[in-house]
C-alpha positions in Angstrom: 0.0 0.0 0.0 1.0 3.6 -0.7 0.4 7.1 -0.1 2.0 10.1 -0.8 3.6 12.4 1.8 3.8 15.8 2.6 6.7 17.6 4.5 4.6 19.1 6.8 3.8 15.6 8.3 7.9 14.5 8.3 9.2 17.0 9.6 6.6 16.9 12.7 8.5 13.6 13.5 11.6 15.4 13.8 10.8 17.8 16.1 9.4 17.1 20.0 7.2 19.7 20.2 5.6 19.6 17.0 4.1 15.5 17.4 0.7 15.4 16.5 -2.0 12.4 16.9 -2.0 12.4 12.9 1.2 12.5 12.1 2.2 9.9 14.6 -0.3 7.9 13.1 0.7 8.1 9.5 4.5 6.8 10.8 2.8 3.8 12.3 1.4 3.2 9.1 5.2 3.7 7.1 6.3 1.4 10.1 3.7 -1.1 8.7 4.3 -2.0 5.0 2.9 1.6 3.8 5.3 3.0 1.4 5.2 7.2 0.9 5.9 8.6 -2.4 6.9 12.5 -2.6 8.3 14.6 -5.0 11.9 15.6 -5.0 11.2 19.3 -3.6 10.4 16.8 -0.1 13.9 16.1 0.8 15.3 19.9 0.2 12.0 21.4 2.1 13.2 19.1 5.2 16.5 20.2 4.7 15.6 24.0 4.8 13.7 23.3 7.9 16.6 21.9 9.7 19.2 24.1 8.5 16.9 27.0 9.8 16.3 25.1 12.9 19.9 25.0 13.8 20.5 28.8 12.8 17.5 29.8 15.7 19.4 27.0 17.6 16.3 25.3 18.3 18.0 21.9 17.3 21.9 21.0 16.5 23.7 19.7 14.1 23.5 16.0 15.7 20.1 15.8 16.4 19.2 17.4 12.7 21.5 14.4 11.6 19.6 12.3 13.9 15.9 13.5 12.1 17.8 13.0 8.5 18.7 9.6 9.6 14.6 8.9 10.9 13.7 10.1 7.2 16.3 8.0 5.6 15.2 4.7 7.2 11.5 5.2 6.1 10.0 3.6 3.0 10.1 7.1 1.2 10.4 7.0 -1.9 10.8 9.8 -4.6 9.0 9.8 -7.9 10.9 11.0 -10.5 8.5 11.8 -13.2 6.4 14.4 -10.8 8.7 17.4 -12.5 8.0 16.9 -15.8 4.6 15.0 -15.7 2.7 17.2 -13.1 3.8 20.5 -14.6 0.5 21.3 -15.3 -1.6 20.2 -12.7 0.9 21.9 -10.2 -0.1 25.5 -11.7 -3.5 24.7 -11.5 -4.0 23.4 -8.5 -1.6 26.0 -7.4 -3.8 28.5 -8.6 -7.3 27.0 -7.8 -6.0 26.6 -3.9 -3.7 29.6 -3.3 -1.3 27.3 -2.9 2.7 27.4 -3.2 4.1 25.2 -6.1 5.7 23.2 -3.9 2.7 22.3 -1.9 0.5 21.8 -4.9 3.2 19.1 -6.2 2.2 17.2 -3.4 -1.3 17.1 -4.3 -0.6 16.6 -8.2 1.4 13.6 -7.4 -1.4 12.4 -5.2 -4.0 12.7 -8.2 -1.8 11.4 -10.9 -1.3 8.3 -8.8 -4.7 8.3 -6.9 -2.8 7.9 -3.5 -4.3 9.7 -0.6 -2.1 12.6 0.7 -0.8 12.6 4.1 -0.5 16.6 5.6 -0.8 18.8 8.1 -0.6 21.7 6.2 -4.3 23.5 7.1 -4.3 24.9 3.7 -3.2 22.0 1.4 -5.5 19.7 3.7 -8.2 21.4 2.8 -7.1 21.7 -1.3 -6.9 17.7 -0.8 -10.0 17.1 0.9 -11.9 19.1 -1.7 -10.5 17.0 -4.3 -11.0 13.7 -2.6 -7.9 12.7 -2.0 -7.0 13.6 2.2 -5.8 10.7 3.7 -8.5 11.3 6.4 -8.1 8.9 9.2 -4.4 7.0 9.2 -5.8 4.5 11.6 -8.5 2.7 9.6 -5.5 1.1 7.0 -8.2 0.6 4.3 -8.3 3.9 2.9 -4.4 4.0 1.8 
């Protein structure tokens, strides 16, 4: 089983304070045979959250290793068509939702794939669960 992923849900995993009920959940469900697809942008949007987390020292440089080395042993896994094949969907979607591209990837790549998306994001939740496709409740398995 798949669905895809949205930073807003990985990086909550790296950071104490930020743990939610929903994003704990989706991790038991990548810690359970669920595989996350993302689009590339994923890894350098958790990247730029760590890197600014260690400039407002809210986190150092061992334990942002220690949240890149979380992400890396998770069955993420990028898909590399998402650039060129969700070009347009991304603008429209970006558009339709006053979305940022990047956040609107996430949501093409869920359509093009018909994966539920996994967020947090208020905004990109709400673009999702207009369009069908918020993974709504990570505990009952059968919707991913």
């Amino acid at each position: 089983m798949r669905l895809v992923l949205d930073c807003s849900v990985a990086i909550s995993w790296c950071f104490g304070d930020e743990s939610n009920t929903y994003a704990d959940a989706v991790l038991l469900l990548l810690s359970d045979d669920v595989e996350a697809i993302v689009p590339g942008i994923l890894w350098l949007e958790i990247v730029n959250v760590l890197l600014v987390a260690e400039r407002r020292q809210r986190v150092t440089q061992i334990q942002a290793a220690k949240a890149l080395m979380l992400l890396r042993s998770l069955p993420i896994f990028v898909d590399v068509n998402t650039d060129q094949a969700s070009i347009d969907a991304t603008i429209a979607i970006a558009r339709e939702g006053s979305l940022a591209a990047y956040d609107a990837a996430y949501l093409a790549l869920a359509m093009r794939e018909g994966l539920p998306l996994a967020t947090i994001d208020r905004r990109l939740g709400a673009a999702a669960q207009q369009r069908g496709m918020l993974l709504e409740d990570p505990m009952i398995e059968d919707t991913v």
